[in-house]
KOLLUM-526072 format. One record per residue (C-alpha): residue number from 1; residue in three letters; chain; z, x, y. Coordinates in Angstrom, 3 decimals. Last residue first. Layout:
<recs>
i aa ch Z X Y
NUM ALA A Z X Y
...
</recs>
This chain:
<recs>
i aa ch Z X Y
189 UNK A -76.987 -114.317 -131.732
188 UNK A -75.234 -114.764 -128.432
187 UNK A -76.323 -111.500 -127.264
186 UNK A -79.742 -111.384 -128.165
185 UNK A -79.148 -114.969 -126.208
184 UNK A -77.798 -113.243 -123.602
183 UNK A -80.667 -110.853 -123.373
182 UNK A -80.987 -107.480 -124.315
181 UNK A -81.323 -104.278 -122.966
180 UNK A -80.445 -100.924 -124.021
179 UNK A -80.985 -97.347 -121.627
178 UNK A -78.518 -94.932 -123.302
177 UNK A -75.367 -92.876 -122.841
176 UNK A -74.065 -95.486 -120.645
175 UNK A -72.614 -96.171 -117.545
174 UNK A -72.409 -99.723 -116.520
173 UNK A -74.650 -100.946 -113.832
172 UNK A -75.414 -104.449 -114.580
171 UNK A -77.641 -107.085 -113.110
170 UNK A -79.237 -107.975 -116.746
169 UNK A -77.452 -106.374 -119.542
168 UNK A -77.120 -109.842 -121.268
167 UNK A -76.147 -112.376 -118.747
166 UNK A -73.772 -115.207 -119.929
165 UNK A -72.359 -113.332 -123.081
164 UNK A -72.973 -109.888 -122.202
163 UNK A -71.077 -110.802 -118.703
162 UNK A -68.356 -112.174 -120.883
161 UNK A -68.090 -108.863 -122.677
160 UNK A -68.197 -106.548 -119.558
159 UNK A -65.411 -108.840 -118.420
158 UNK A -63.852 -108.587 -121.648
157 UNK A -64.028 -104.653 -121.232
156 UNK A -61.586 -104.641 -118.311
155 UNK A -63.015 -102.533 -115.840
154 UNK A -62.973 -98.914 -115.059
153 UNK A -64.302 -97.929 -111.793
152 UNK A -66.834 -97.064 -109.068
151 UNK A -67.367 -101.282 -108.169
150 UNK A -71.059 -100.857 -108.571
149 UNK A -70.917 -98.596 -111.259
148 UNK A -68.725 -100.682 -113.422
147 UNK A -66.757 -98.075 -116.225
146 UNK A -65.512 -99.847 -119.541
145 UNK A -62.178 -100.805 -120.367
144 UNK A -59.813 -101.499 -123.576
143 UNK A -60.423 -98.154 -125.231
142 UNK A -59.605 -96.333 -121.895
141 UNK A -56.326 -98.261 -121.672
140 UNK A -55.526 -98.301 -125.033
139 UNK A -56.023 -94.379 -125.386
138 UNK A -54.147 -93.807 -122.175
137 UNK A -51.550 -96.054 -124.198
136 UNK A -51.821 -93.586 -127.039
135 UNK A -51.146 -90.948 -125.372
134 UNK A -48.083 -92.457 -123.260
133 UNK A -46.459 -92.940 -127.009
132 UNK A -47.254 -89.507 -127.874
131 UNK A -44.283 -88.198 -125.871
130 UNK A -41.501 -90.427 -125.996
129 UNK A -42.157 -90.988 -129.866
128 UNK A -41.623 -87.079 -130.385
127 UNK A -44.870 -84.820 -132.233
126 UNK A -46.091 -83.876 -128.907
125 UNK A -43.153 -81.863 -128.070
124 UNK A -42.474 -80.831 -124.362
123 UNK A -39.333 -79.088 -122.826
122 UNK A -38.677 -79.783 -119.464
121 UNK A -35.008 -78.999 -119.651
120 UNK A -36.291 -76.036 -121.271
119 UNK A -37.467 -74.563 -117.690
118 UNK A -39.524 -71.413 -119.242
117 UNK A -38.860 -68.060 -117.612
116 UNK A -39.927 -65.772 -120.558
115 UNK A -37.123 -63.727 -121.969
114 UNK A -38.853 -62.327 -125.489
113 UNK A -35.613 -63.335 -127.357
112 UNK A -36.144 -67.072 -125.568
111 UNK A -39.586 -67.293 -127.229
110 UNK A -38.738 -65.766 -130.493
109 UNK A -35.730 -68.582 -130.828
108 UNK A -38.010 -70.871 -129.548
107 UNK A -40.813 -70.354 -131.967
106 UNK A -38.360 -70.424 -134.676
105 UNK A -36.902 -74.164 -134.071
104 UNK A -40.536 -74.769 -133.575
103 UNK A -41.198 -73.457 -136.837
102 UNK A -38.093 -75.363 -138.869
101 UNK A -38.920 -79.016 -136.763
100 UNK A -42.600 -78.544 -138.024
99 UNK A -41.930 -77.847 -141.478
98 UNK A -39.506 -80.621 -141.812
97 UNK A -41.821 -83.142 -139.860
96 UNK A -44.725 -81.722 -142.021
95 UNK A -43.616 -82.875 -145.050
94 UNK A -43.122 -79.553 -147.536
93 UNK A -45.447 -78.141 -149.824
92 UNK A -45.581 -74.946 -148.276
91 UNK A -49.390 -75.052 -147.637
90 UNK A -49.158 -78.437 -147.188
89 UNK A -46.662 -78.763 -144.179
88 UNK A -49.077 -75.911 -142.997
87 UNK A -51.982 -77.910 -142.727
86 UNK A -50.229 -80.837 -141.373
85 UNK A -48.595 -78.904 -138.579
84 UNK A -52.567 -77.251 -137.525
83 UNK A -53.963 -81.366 -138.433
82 UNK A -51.783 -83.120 -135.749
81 UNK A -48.689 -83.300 -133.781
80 UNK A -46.750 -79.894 -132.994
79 UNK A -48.449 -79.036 -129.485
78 UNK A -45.192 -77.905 -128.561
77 UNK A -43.875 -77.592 -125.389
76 UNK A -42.972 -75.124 -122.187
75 UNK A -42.246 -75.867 -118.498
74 UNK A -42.735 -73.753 -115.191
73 UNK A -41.845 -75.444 -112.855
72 UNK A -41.442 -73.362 -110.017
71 UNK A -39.490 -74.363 -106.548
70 UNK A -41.232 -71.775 -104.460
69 UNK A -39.568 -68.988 -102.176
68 UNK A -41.448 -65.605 -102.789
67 UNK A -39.361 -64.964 -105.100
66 UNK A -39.706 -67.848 -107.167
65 UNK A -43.894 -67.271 -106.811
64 UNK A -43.558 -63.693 -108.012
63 UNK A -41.498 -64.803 -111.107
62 UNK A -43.721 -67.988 -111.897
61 UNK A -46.806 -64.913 -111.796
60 UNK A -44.720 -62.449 -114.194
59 UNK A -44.252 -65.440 -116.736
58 UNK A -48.204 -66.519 -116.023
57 UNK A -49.193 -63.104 -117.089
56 UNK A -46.441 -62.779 -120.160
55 UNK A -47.112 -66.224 -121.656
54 UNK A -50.835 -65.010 -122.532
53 UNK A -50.436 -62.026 -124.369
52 UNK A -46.683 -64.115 -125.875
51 UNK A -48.788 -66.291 -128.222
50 UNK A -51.421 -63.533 -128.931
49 UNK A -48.906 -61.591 -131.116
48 UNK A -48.104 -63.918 -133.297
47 UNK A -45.206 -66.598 -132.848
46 UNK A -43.172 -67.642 -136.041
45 UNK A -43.703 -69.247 -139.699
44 UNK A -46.644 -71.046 -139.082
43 UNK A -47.927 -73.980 -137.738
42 UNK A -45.802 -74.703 -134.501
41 UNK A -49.109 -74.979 -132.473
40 UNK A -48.839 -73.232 -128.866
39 UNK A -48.607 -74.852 -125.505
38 UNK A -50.860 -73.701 -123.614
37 UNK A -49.325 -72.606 -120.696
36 UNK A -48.308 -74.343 -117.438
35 UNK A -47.225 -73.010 -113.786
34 UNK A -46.343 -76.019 -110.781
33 UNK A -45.015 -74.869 -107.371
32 UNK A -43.570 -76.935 -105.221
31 UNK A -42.471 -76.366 -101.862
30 UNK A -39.104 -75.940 -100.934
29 UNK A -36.696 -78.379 -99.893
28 UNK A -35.659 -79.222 -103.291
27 UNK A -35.056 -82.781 -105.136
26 UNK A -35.967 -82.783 -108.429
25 UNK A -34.632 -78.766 -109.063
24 UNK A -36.510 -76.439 -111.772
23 UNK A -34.670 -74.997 -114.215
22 UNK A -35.223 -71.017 -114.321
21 UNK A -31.407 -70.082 -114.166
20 UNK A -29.991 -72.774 -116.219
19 UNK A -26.558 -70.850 -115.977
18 UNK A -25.521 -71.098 -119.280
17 UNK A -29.392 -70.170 -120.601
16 UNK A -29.403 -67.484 -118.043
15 UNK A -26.352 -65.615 -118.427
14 UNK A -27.026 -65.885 -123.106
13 UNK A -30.646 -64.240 -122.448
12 UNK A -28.668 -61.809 -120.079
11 UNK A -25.483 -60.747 -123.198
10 UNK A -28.466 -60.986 -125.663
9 UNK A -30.668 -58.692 -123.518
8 UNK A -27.497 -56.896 -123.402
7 UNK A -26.632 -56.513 -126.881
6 UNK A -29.784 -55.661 -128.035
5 UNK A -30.676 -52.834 -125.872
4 UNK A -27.685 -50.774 -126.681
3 UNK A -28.417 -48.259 -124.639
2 UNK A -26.524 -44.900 -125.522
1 UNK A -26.150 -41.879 -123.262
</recs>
């Protein structure tokens, strides 16, 4: 007896991608059940070995949690922004947005031949404007703010600025990594 192997893991890759088997629904009755891996670095020419070790254990676990009635996300992405992409852009002299679109184009490919359970609907890639543009607001935000003690959260750092300006570090509580005080006038200065 033959088994053609390939042609039906392509004929059930091709069944679930039409049929959007492992997307997750918004709105569902059942409860929710939320599985992430780290999402590997498109900086080489396809996956290695370890990038599937660690996809296969939480693969069998979204699996065992579907059947056992759970709405699973279970998304995957790209970490594809940063000095891994770069690196490789210049090892093959190419920019790294054509190097990076060609590996992650590859990654998937390998990914979906493997058959994980990934909801691509969800797919993440650092490198897009809708992504990294929440980063760098969190960035902004944190940037922009220091942490108050007394009121247990962040501020806006011209408050902690005008208090500098009228009070020094006098009466304040602001976590630090050191002990400094001056003076509004040190301040002022």
């Amino acid at each position: 007896m033959d088994y053609n192997f390939s042609e039906i893991e392509k004929n059930w890759q091709k069944y679930w991608a039409d049929n959007k088997t492992f997307a997750t629904a918004d709105q569902s009755e059942k409860p929710k059940f939320y599985v992430l891996d780290m999402f590997p670095y498109p900086s080489g020419a396809g996956l290695h070995v370890g990038h599937p070790l660690g996809y296969i254990a939480s693969d069998i676990y979204s699996r065992y949690k579907r059947h056992l009635g759970f709405n699973v996300l279970h998304p995957m992405g790209y970490d594809s922004f940063g000095l891994p992409a770069e690196q490789y852009a210049i090892q093959t002299g190419q920019h790294p947005k054509i190097t990076t679109e060609e590996n992650i184009a590859t990654y998937r490919r390998q990914l979906d031949q493997i058959g994980f359970s990934f909801d691509w609907d969800r797919e993440v890639r650092t490198s897009k404007p809708e992504y990294y543009k929440w980063t760098q607001w969190i960035f902004i935000q944190i940037f922009n703010s220091w942490y108050n003690k007394k009121t247990d959260k962040a501020e806006d750092i011209a408050d902690l600025v005008a208090h500098f300006e009228n009070k020094g570090t006098n009466d304040l509580n602001a976590h630090s990594d050191s002990e400094i005080q001056f003076t509004a006038t040190d301040w002022n200065a």
